[in-house]
N, C-alpha and C positions, 0 to 999 in steps of 0.2 A: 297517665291517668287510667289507662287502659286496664280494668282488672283489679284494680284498686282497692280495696275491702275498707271501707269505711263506717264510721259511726257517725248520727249524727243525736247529741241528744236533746230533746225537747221537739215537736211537734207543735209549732205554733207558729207565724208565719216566718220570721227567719231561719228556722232547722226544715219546715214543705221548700220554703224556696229554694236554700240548695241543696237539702237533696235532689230536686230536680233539675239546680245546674250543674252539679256535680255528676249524676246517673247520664245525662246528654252527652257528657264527655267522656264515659267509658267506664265512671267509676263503678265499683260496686257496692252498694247504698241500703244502709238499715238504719231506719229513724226508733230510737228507743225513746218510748214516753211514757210518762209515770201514770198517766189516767188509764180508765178501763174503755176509754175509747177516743178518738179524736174530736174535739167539742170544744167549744169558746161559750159563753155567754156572751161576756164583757157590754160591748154597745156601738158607738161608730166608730170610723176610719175617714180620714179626709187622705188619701191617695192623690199627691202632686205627680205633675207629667213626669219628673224624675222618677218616679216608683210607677206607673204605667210602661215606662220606657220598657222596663225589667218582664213585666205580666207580657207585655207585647211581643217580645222578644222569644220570651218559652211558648207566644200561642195560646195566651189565655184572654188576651184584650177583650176578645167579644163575648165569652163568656163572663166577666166584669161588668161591662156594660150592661149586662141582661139582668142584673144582680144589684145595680150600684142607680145611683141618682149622677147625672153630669151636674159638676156644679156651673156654676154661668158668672158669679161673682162672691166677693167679701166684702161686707157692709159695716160697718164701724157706727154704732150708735151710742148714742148718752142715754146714761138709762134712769133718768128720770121720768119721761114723758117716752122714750125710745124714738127718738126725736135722729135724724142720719147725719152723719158728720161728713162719714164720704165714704164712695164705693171704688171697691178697688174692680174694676171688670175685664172678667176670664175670659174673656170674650176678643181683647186683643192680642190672646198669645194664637199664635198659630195654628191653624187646625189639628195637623196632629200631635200637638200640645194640649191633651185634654187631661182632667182636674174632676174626679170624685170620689163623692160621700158613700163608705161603704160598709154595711154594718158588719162587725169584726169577724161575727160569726160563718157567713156567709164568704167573707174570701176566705174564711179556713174551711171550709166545705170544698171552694173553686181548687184551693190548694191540693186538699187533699184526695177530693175527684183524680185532679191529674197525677199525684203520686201513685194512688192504687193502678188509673189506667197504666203507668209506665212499668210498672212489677215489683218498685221499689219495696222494699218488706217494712213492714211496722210493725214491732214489738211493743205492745201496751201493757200495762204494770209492771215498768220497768222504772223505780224510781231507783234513781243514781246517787249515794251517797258518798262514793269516793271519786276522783279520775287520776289516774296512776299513768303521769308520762312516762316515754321511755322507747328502745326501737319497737317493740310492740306493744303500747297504750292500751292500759285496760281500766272499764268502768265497772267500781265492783256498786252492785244494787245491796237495796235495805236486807231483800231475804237473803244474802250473801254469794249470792250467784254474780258470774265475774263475763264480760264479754268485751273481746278483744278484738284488733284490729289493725290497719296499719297507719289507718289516720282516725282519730277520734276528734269531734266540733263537736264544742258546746256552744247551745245556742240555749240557754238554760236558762234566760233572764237574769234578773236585778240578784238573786240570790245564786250564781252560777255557781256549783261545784266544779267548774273546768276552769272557771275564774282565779278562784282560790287555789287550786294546784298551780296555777303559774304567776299569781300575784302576791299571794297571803289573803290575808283579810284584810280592811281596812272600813272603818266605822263609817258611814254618807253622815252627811250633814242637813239635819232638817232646814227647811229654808222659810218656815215660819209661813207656810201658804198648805191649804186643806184645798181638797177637789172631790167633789160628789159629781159621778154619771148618772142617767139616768135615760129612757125612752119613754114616749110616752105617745098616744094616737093622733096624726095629723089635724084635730080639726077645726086649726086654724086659719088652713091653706098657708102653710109654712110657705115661700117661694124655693126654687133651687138655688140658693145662695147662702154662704153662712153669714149668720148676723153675730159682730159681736158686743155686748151690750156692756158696756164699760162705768162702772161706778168706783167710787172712793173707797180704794180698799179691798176691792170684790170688780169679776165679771161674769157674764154669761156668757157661753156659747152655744147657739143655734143650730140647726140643719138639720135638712129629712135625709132620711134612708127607706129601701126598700121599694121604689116607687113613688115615693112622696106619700107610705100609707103610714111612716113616722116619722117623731124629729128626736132627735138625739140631744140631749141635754149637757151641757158639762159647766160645771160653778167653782168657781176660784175666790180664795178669800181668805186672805191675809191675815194670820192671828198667830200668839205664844203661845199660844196651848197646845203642845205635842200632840199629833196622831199616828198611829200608825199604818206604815209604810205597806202597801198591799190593796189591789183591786177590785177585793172580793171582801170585804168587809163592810156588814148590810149597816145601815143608818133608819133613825127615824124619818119619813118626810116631811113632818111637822118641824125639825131643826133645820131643814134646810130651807123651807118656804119663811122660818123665822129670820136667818140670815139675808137672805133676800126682800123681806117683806116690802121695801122702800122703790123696788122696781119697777117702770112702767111699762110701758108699751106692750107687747105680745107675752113679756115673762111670767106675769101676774095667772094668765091662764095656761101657759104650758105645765109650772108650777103647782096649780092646782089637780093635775091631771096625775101628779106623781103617784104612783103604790108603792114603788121598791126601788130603792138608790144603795145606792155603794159611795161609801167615801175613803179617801185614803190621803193620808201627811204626803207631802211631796217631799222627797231628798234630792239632795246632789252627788251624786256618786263620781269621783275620778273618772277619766276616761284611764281604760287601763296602762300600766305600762309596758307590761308585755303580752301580746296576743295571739303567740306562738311560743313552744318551745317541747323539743323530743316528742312531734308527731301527733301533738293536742295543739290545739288553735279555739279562739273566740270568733263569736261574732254577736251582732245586733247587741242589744241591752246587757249582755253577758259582757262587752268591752268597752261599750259604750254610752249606758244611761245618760238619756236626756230626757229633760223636762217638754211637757207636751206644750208649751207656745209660742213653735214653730208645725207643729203638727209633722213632725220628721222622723217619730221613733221606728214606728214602722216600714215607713219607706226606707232611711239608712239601714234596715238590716237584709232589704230586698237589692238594694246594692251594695251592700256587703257579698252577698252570698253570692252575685255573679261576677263580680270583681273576682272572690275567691276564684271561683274553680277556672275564668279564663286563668288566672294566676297561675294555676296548677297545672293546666293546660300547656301553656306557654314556655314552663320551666323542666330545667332538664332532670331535674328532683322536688321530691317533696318540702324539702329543708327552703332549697331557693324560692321555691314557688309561696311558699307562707310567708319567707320573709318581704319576696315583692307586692302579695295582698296587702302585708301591714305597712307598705311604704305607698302603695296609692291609695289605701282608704286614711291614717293618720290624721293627715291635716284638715282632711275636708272632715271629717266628723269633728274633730274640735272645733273646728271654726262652726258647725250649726249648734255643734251643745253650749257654746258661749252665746249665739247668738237666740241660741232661747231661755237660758238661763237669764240675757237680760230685757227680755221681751215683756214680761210680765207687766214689767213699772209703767210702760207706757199705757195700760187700760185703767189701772189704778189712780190714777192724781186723785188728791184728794183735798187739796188748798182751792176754793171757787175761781178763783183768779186766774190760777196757774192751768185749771181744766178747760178754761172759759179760752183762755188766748192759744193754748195747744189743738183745741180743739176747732178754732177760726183759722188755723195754720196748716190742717189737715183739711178741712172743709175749700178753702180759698187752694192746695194746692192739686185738690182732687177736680177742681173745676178750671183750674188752669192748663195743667200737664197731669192729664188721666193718666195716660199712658208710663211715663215715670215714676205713677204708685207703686205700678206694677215690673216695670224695671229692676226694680230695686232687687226685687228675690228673683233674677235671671241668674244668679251663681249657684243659686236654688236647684229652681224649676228648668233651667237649661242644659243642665248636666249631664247627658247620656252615658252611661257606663257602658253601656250594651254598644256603643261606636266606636269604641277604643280611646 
């Protein structure tokens, strides 16, 4: 690793991440991103202990925490009345097993605080339209300027040009579900827990950021009518509070509080099948697109990126070292993109009987065995990469 001349492209939290666990181990590190400066809008982050593990790790914990809301539980409500079905509470994983909400913008700020403090260089307008494996990988950009290296990472998202150089292309699959974000001002007294509020068809999701001076919005809801695929496509708020209108409890007034939403079609994209090959490597959503309900996209690509570089670390070349990354991340990322791929249906019922008895079955086992709610996502939440 030692000396290493590396690319990584995209700038948004899986390409900050390892560049800065790649540059820890000797490499030498240039983030090329296509904007004219390092910035997110977007909206929140739900950051599981497994993706803390990683922040903690490079020395950013407590700057997170200065940044982020701790969350303390997950609240499961019917969203008629928002009436509680049952709480899953944070509160029994082990202290330093901590769990926040953090607005997206703001860890790309933490992120790339610490990249500039470390030297690592950041090229901005540098969009990449080609990536050319091979012993020296080169990225040629839109103005046709070309920059090489001896390892190139895309970490380029849903639409990755480093994707395509080692997979093809291949079409994602709408999944027949639309998703609007949105923030809007605490003054609810949001609690620090995510609430999610489950209807026929359709859910919400709750939760503050920034202190608890907002709550972060996100609406799901099952229809045939194609959207498209992208996070940055504005909405009216008037279609969304019409989809929602039937809702009770706290949503009726977050709701009302909207100006500016973003909505976008959700797909299912492959996990890739190769995620290496001549000195170009994937990571995060670039090899592995998942659906957000597991709230995993983010954190898999912050352990992606340190699995990488101990991998690189470890091996006695770069060839072995990629192909050890894609043998311990593999499995465990298929198993959470299936396992949120099929998470949706359970907020959804929509038969009164079938929501009435699943929802006495949740209720009765949240009051029996609290503790085993939250068991359940220990293959999750217990996973330290950063342990070995």
């Amino acid at each position: 690793m030692m000396g290493l001349k590396t690319g990584v492209i995209g700038a948004g939290i899986g390409g900050l991440t390892a560049a800065l666990c790649l540059q820890r181990r000797g490499a030498l590190v240039t983030v090329l991103e296509q904007a004219e400066d390092i910035t997110e809008v977007g909206a929140g982050l739900q950051i599981s202990p497994n993706g803390v593990a990683v922040l903690r790790a490079l020395g950013l914990e407590t700057a997170l925490a200065q940044k982020a809301v701790r969350a303390r539980a997950v609240e499961l409500r019917d969203y008629a009345v928002g009436r509680l079905v049952t709480r899953v509470d944070l509160g029994h994983l082990p202290e330093e097993m901590r769990y926040y909400f953090v607005h997206r913008a703001d860890l790309i700020d933490l992120l790339a605080e610490a990249v500039r403090r470390t030297g690592i260089r950041v090229r901005l307008l540098q969009k990449v339209e080609d990536v050319l494996p091979g012993e020296k990988p080169v990225a040629r950009m839109a103005n046709g300027a070309e920059f090489g290296a001896k390892l190139l990472l895309g970490a380029d998202g849903l639409h990755s040009r480093a994707r395509a150089a080692l997979n093809g292309t291949v079409a994602p699959f709408f999944t027949r579900q639309v998703a609007w974000r949105a923030t809007v001002p605490n003054t609810s007294g949001h609690p620090d827990v995510a609430q999610v509020h489950m209807g026929p068809h359709r859910h919400v999701v709750t939760y503050p950021l920034r202190g608890g001076a907002l709550v972060n919005i996100v609406a799901v809801q099952e229809r045939a009518a194609w959207a498209e695929e992208g996070w940055h496509i504005a909405d009216d708020p008037a279609n969304l509070r019409a989809v929602f209108a039937d809702f009770g409890g706290i949503v009726p007034d977050l709701l009302k509080q909207v100006d500016t939403v973003r909505r976008w079609g959700l797909f299912r994209h492959p996990v890739a099948p190769v995620w290496h090959k001549a000195n170009v490597a994937i990571l995060g959503d670039a090899a592995h697109p998942t659906l957000p309900f597991m709230a995993q996209g983010a954190v898999m690509a912050m352990e992606d990126a340190w699995v990488l570089g101990d991998a690189l670390a470890e091996a006695p070349d770069t060839e072995s070292g990629l192909s050890g990354y894609q043998a311990r991340r593999e499995e465990r990322v298929k198993r959470v993109v299936a396992a949120a791929s099929k998470n949706a249906w359970k907020y959804h019922l929509s038969v009164p009987p079938v929501r009435a008895l699943a929802h006495l079955g949740l209720r009765i086992g949240g009051a029996v065995a609290p503790k085993r709610m939250l068991s359940q996502f220990d293959w999750i939440y217990r996973h330290d990469v950063t342990a070995g």
